[in-house]
Each structure stands twice: as structure tokens, then as C-alpha cells.
Gaussian input, Z-matrix of N, CA and C with variables (Angstrom, degrees):
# hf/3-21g

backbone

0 1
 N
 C     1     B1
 C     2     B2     1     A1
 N     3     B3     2     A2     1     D1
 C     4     B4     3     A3     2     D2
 C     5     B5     4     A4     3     D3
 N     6     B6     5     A5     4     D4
 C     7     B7     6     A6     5     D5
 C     8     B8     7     A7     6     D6
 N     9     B9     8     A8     7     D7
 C    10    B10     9     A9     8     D8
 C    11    B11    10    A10     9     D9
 N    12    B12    11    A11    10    D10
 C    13    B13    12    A12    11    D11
 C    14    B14    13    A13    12    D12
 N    15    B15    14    A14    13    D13
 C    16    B16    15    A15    14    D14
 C    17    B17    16    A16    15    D15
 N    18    B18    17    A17    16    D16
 C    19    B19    18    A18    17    D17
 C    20    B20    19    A19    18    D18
 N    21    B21    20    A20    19    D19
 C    22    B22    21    A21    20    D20
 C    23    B23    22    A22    21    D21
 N    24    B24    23    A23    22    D22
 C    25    B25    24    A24    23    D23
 C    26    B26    25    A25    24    D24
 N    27    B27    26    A26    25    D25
 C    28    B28    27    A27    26    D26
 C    29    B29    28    A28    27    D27
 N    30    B30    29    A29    28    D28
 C    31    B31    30    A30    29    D29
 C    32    B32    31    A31    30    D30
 N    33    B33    32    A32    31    D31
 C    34    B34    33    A33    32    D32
 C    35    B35    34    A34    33    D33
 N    36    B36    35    A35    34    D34
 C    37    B37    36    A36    35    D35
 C    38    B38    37    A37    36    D36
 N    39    B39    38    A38    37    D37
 C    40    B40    39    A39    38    D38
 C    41    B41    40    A40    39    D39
 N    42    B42    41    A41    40    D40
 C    43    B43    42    A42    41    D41
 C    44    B44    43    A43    42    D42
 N    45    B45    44    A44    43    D43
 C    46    B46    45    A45    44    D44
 C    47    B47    46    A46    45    D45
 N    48    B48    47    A47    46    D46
 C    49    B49    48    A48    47    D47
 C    50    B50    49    A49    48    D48
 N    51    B51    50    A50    49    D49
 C    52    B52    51    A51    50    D50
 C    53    B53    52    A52    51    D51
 N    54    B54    53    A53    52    D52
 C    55    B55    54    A54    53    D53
 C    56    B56    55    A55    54    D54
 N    57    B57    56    A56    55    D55
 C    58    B58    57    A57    56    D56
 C    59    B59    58    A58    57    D57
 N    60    B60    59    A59    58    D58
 C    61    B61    60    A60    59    D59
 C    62    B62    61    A61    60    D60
 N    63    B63    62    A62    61    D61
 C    64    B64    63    A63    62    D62
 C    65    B65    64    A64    63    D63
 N    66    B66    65    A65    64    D64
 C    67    B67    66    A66    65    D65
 C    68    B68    67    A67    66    D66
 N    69    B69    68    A68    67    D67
 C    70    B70    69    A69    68    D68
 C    71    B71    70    A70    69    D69
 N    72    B72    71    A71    70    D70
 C    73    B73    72    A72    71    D71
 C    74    B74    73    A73    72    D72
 N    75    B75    74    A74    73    D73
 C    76    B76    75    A75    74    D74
 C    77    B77    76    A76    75    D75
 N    78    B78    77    A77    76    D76
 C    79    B79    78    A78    77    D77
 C    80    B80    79    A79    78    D78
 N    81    B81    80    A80    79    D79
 C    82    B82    81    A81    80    D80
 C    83    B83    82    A82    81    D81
 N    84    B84    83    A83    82    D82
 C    85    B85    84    A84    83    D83
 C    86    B86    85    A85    84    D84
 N    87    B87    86    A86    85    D85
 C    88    B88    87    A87    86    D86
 C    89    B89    88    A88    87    D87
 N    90    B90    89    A89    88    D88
 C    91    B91    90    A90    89    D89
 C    92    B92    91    A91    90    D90
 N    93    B93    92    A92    91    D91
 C    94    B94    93    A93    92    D92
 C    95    B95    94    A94    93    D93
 N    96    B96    95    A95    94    D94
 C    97    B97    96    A96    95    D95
 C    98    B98    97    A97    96    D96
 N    99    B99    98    A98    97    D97
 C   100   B100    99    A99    98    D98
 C   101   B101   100   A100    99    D99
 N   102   B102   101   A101   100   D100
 C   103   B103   102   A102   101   D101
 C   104   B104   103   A103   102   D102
 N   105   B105   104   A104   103   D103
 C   106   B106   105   A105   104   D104
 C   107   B107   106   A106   105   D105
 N   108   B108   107   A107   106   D106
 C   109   B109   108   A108   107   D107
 C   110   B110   109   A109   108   D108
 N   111   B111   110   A110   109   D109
 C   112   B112   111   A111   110   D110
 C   113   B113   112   A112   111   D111
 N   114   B114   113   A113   112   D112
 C   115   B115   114   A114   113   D113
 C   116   B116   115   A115   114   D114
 N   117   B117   116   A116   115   D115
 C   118   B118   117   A117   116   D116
 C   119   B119   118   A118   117   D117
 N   120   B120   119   A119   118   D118
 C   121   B121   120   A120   119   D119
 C   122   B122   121   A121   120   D120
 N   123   B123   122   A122   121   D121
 C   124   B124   123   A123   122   D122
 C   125   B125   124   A124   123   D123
 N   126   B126   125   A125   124   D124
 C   127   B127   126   A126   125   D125
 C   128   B128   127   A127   126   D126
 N   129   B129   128   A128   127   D127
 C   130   B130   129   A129   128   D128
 C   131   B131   130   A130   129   D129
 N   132   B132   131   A131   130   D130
 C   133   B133   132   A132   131   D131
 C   134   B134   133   A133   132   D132
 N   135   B135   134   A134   133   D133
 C   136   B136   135   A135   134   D134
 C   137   B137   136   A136   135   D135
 N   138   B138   137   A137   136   D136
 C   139   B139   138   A138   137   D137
 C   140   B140   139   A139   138   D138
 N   141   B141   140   A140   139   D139
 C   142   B142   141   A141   140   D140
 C   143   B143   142   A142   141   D141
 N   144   B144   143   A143   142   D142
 C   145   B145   144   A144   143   D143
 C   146   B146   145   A145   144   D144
 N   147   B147   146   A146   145   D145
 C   148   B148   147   A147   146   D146
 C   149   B149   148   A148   147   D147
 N   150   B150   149   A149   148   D148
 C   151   B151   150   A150   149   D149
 C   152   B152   151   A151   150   D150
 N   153   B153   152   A152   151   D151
 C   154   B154   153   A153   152   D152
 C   155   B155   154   A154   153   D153
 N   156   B156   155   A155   154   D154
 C   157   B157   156   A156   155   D155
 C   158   B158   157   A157   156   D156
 N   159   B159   158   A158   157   D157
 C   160   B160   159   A159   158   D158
 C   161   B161   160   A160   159   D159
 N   162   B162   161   A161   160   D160
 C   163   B163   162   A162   161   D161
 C   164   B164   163   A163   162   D162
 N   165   B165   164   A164   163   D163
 C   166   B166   165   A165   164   D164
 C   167   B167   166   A166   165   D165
 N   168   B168   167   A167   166   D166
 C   169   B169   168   A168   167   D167
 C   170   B170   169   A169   168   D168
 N   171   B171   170   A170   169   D169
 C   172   B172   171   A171   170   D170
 C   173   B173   172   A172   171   D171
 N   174   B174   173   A173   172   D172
 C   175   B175   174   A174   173   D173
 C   176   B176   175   A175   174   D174
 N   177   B177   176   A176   175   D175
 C   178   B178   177   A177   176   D176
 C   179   B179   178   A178   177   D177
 N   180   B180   179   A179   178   D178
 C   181   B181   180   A180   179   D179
 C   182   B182   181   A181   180   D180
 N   183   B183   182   A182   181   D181
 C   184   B184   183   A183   182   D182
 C   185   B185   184   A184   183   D183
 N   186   B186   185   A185   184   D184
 C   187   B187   186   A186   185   D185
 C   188   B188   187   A187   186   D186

   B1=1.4592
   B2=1.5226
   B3=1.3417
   B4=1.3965
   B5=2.0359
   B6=1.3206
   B7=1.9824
   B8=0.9458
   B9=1.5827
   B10=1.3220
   B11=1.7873
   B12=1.1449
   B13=2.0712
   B14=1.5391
   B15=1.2596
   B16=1.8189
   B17=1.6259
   B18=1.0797
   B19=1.3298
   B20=1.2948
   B21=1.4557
   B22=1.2766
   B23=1.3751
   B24=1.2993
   B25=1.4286
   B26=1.3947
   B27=1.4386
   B28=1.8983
   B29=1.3977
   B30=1.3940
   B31=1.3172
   B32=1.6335
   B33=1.1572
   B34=1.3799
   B35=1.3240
   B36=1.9945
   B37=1.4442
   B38=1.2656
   B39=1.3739
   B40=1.9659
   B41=1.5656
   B42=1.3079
   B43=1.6409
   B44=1.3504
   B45=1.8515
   B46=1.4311
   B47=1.8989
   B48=1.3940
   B49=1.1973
   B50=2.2836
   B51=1.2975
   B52=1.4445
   B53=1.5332
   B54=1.4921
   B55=1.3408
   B56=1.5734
   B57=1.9702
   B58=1.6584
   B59=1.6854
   B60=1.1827
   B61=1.5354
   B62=1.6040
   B63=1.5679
   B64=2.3848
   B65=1.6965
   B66=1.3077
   B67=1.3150
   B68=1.5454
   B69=1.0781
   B70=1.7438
   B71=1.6156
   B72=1.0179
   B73=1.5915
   B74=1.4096
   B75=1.5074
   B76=1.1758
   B77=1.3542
   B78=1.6148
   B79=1.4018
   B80=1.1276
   B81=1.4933
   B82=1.3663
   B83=1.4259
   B84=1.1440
   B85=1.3172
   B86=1.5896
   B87=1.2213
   B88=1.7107
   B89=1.3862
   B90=1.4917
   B91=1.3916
   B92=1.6533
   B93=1.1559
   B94=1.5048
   B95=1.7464
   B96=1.5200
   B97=1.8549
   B98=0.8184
   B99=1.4565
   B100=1.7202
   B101=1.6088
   B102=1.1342
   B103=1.5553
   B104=1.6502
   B105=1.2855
   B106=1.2632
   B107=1.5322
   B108=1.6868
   B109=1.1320
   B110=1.6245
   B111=1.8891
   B112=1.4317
   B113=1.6429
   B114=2.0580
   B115=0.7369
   B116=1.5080
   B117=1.1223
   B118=1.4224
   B119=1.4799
   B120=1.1994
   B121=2.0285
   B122=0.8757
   B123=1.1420
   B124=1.8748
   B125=1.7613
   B126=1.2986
   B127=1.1978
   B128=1.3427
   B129=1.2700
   B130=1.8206
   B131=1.7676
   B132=1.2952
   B133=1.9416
   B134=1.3844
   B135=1.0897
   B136=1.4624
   B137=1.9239
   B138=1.1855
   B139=1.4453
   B140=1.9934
   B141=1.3368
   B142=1.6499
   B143=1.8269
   B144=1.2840
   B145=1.7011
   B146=1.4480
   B147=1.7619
   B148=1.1701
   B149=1.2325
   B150=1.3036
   B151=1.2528
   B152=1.4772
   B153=1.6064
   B154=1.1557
   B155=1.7351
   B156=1.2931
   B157=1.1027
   B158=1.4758
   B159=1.3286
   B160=1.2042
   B161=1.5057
   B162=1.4419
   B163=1.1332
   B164=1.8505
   B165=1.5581
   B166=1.3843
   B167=1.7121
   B168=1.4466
   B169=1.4223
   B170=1.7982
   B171=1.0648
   B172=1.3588
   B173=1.6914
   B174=1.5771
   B175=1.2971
   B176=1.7689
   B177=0.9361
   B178=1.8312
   B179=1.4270
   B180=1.3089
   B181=2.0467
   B182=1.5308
   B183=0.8919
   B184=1.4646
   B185=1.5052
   B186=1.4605
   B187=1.5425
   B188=1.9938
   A1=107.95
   A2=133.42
   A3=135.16
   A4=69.32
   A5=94.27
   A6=94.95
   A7=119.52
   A8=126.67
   A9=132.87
   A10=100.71
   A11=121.98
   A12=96.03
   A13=109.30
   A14=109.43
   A15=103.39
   A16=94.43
   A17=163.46
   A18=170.41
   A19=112.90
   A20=120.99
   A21=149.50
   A22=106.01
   A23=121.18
   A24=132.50
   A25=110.02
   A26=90.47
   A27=102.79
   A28=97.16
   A29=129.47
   A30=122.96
   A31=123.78
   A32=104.09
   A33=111.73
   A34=119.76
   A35=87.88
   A36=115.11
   A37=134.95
   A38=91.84
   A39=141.80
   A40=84.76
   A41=94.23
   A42=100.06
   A43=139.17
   A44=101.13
   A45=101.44
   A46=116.81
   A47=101.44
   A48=96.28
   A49=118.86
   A50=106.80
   A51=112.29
   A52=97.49
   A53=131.94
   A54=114.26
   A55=120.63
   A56=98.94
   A57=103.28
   A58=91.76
   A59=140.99
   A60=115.52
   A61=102.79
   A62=99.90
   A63=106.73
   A64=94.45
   A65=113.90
   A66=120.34
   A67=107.05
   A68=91.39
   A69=115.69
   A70=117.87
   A71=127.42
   A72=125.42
   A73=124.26
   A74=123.13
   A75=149.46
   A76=112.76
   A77=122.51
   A78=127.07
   A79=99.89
   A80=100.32
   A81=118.31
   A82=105.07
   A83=137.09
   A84=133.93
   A85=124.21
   A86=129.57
   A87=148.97
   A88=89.11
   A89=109.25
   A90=117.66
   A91=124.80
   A92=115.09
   A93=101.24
   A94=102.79
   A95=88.23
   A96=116.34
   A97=108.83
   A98=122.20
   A99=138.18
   A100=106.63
   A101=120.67
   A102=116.89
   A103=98.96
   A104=96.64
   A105=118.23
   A106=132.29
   A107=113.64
   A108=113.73
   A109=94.04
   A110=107.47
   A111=143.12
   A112=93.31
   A113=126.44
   A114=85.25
   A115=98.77
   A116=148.83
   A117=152.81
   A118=95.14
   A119=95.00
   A120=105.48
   A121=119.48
   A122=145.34
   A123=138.42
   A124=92.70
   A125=107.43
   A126=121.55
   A127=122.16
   A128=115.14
   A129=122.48
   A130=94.62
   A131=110.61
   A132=121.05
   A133=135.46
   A134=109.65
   A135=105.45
   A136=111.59
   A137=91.13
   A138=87.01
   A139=84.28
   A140=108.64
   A141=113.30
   A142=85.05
   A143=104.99
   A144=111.29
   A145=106.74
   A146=135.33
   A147=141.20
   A148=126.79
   A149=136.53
   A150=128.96
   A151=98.69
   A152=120.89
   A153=151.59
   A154=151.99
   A155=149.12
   A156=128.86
   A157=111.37
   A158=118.93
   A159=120.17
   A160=146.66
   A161=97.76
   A162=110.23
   A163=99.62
   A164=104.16
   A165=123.92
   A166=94.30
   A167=109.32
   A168=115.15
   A169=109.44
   A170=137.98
   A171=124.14
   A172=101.51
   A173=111.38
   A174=127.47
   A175=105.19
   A176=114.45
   A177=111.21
   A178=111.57
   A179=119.39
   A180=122.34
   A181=129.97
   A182=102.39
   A183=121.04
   A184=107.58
   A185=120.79
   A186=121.66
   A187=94.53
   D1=153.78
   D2=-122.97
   D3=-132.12
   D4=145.74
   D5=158.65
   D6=-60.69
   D7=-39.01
   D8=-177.41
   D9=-69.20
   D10=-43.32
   D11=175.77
   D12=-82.00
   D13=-24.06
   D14=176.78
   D15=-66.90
   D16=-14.27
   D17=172.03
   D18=-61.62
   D19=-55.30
   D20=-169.95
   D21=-77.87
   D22=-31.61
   D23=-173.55
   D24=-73.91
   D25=-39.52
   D26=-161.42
   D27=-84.53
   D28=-34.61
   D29=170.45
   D30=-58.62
   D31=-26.32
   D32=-159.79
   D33=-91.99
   D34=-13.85
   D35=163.38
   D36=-52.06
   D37=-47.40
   D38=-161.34
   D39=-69.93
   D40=-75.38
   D41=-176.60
   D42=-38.72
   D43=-46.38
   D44=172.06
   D45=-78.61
   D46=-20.22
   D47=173.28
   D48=-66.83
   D49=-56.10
   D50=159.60
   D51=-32.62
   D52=-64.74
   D53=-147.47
   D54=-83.14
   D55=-11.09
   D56=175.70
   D57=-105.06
   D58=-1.63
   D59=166.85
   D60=99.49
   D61=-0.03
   D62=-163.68
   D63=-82.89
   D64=158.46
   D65=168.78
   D66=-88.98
   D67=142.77
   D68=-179.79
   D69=-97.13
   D70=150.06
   D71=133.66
   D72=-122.09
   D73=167.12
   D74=-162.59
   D75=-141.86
   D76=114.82
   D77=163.59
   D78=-123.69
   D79=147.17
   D80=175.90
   D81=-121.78
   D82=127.46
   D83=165.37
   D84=-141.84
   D85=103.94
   D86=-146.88
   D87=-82.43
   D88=127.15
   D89=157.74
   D90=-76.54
   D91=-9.66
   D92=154.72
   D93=-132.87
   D94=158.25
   D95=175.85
   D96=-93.30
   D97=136.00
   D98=168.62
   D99=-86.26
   D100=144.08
   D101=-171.79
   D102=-94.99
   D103=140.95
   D104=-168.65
   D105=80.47
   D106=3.48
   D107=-179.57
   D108=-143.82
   D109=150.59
   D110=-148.49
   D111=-94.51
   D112=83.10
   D113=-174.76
   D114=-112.94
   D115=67.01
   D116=-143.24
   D117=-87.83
   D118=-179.17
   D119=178.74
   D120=-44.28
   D121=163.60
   D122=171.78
   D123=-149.08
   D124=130.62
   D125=178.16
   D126=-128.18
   D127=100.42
   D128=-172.19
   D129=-96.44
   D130=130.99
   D131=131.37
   D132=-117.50
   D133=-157.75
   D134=177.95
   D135=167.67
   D136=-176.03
   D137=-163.06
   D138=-138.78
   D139=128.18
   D140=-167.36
   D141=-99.30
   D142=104.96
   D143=174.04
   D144=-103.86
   D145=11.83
   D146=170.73
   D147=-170.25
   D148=154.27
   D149=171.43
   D150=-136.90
   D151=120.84
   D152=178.68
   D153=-122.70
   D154=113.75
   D155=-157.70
   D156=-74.15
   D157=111.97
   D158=163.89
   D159=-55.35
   D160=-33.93
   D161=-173.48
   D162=-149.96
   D163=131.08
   D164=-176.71
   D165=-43.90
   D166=-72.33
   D167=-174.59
   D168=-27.37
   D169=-37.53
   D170=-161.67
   D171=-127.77
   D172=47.28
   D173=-176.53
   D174=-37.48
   D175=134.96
   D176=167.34
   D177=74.03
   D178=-17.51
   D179=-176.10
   D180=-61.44
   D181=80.80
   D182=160.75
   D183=7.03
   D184=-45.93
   D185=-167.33
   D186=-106.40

């Protein structure tokens, strides 16, 4: 599988999760290390308790 459809996947993830209200997670983990810096797994979740317009500029936008 190409980065570009694992990309597409994870978005589409994002998306259906925002649009049913389900909690998500997100790992990120870099196949190469920079020397001298800690870059180990990083693991974000969350729980989507709203969907809201943030900003006038992008009235009605989905993202």
C-alpha cells in the first residue's frame, strides 16, 4: 500500500469518526531517527464532543 492510500484511509477515518460523534486514535511513528533527538511513538486520542464553525472564513466546511 502506497503512503498516498494509507493517507486517504486515515482521513476518511477522521472523517467518519467527526461525522458519527466515535472516539478516534492517532499514532504516529517515523521510520527513521534523527540523532540526538527522542523520537519514539507518539500516541494522540480523543473523544469528538462537537462539531463547530470555527472560523467565519470557512462558513459551513466540513474540515
Amino acid at each position: 500500500i502506497s503512503a498516498n492510500c494509507m493517507q486517504h484511509g486515515v482521513i476518511a477515518s477522521v472523517v467518519n469518526a467527526f461525522k458519527t460523534k466515535c472516539m478516534f486514535n492517532v499514532v504516529y511513528k517515523p521510520r527513521m531517527q534523527f540523532e540526538g533527538k527522542d523520537f519514539s511513538e507518539k500516541r494522540y486520542d480523543g473523544t469528538i464532543i462537537g462539531v463547530n464553525d470555527m472560523s467565519p472564513h470557512w462558513k459551513d466546511s466540513e474540515w
